[in-house]
C-alpha positions in Angstrom: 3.3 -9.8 91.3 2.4 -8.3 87.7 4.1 -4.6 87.6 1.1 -2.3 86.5 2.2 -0.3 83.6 2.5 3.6 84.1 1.0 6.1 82.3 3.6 7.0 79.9 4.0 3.8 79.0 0.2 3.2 78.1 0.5 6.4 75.9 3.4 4.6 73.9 1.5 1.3 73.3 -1.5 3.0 72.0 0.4 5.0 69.0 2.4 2.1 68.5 -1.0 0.1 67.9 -2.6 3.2 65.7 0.6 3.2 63.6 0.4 0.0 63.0 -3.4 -0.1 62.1 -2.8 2.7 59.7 0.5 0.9 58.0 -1.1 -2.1 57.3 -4.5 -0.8 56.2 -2.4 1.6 54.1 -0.1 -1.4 52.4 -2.2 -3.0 49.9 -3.4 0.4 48.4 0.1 1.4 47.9 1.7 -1.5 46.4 -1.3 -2.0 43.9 -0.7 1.9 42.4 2.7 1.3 42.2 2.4 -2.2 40.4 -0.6 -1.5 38.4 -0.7 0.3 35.6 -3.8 3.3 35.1 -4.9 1.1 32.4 -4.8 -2.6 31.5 -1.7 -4.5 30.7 -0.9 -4.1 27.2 -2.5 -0.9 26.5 -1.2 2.3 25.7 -0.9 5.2 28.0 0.0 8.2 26.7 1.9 11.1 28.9 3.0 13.4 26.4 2.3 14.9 23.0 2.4 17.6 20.5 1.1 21.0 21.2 -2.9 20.9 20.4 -5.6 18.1 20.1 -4.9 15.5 17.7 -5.1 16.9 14.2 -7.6 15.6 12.3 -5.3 14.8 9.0 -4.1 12.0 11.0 -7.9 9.9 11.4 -9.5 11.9 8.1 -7.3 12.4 5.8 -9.7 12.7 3.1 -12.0 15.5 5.1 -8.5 17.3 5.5 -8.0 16.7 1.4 -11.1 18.1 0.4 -10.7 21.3 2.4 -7.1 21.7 0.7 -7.8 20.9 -3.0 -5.0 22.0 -4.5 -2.5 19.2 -3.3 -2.4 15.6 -2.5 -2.0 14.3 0.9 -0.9 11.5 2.7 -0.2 10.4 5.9 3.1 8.4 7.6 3.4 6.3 10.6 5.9 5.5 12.8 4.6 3.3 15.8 6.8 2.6 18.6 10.0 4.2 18.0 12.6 4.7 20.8 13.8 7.9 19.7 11.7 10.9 18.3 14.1 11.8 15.8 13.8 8.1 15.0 10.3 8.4 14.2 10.1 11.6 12.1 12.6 9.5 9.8 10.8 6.1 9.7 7.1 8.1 9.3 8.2 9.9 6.2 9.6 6.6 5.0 5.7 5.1 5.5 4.4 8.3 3.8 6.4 7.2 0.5 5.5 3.9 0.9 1.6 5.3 1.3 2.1 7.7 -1.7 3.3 4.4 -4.1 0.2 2.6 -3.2 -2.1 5.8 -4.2 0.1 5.0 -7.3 -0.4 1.8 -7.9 -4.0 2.1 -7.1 -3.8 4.8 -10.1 -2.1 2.4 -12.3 -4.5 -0.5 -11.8 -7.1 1.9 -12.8 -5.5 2.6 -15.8 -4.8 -1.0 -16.7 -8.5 -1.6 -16.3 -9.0 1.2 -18.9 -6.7 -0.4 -21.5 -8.6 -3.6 -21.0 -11.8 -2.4 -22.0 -10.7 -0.1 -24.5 -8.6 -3.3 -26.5 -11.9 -5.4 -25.9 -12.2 -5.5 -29.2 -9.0 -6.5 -30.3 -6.5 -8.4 -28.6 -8.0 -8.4 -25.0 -6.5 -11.3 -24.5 -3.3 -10.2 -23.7 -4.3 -9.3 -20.7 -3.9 -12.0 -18.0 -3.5 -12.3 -14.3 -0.3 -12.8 -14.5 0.5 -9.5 -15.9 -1.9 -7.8 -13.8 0.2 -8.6 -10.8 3.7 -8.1 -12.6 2.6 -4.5 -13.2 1.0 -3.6 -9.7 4.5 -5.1 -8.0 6.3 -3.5 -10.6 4.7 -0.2 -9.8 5.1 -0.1 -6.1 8.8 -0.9 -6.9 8.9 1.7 -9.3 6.9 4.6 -7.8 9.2 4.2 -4.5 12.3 5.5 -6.5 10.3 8.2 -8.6 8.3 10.0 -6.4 8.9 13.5 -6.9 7.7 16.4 -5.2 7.0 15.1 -1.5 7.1 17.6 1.3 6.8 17.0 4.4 3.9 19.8 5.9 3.4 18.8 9.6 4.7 16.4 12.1 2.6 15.3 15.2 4.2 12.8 18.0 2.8 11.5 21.2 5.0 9.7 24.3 3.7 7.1 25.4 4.5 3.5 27.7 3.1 -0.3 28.2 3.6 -2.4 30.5 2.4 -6.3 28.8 1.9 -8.2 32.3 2.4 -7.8 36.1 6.8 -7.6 36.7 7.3 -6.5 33.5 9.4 -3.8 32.1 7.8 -0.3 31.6 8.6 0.5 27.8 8.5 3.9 26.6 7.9 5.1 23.2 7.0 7.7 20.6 4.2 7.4 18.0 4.6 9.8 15.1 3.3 11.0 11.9 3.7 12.8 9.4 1.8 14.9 7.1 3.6 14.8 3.0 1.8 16.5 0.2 2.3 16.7 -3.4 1.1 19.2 -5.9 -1.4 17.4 -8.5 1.7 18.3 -11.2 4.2 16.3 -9.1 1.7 13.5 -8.7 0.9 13.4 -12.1 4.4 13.1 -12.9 5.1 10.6 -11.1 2.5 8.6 -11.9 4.2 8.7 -15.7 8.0 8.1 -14.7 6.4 5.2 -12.7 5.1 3.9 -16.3 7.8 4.6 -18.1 10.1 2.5 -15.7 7.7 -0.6 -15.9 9.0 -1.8 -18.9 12.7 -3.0 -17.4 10.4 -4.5 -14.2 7.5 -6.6 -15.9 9.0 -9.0 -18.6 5.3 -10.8 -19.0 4.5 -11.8 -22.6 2.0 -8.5 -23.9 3.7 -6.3 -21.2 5.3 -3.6 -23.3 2.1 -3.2 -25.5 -0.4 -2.9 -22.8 1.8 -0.3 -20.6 2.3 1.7 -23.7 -1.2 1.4 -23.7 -1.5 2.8 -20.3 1.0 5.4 -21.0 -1.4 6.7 -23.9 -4.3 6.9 -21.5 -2.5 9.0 -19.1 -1.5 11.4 -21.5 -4.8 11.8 -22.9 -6.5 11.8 -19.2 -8.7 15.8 -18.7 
């Protein structure tokens, strides 16, 4: 004969059923937020930063220049690095790097310049090859002669990915940098840059169009 079951025991099996209800339902919910990140897989979430909003001399760096005439400014990046002190170091390395290409974007203009202005005589000397001999000369150059770079401002952010479902959470910092130079500095180093391209471009016509160049600069308002 089948015991009936008492009330105590009755109680017991019904919370043990609504405990289990609530696990299970509860599960799925939980193990999605905890292997899922808040955004897709491979995109960035950032969980920390620099005191402020974002500055805007890191996305408009020529709206931040024309407001601040009297120097010339440049942004460095350094994406991904595992330490911050890692980053300040490998940002202001980018800035130089940025600040030689603003030179060799000056120096190409100037090599257009002495083009024109020897249309009439001996033009000819100026070929591609010596076009691109000066501009790689120049970023090689301009890297070792830049004079006057300050760093102003720093900005950072802390951030981690993960790149698929199991993988490994990577943290990071993303930081950059703002370096000026006074238009004097620039200007200088725009002529040390010229003076050092005649050991670093050994093109036929090379010496004569940089010196050239050299005389435009000079004579530049």
């Amino acid at each position: 004969m089948e015991r009936s079951l008492s009330f105590r025991e009755i109680l017991w099996q019904g919370a043990t059923f609504v405990l289990g209800v609530i696990f299970f339902a509860g599960l799925p919910v939980g193990c999605s937020s905890l292997s899922s990140p808040p955004n897709r897989y491979g995109e960035e979430h950032v969980v920390e930063h620099s005191g402020g909003s974002r500055p805007v001399w890191i996305d408009r760096i020529g709206e931040y220049g024309k407001s601040h005439p009297d120097r010339r400014y440049f942004v460095g990046v350094s994406n991904r690095s595992l330490s911050l002190e890692g980053g300040r170091t490998d940002s202001y390395a980018n800035a130089l790097a940025v600040i030689a290409g603003g030179v060799k974007d000056t120096v190409h203009t100037l090599y257009v310049q002495a083009r024109t202005s020897d249309s009439a005589g001996s033009a000819g000397g100026y070929s591609g090859d010596l076009e691109r001999a000066i501009e790689s000369g120049t970023l090689q150059e301009a890297k070792g002669v830049i004079t006057g770079a300050e760093p102003e401002r720093f900005w950072w952010e802390k951030a981690w990915v993960q790149m698929e479902p199991g993988a490994p959470i990577q943290y990071y910092y993303n930081v950059y940098v703002l370096v000026s130079l006074s238009k004097d500095h620039y200007d200088q180093t725009v002529y040390q840059t010229l003076n050092g391209l005649h050991r670093r471009v050994s093109v036929p016509n090379a010496d004569r169009v940089i010196e050239t160049m050299k005389n435009l600069w000079l004579k530049k308002p």
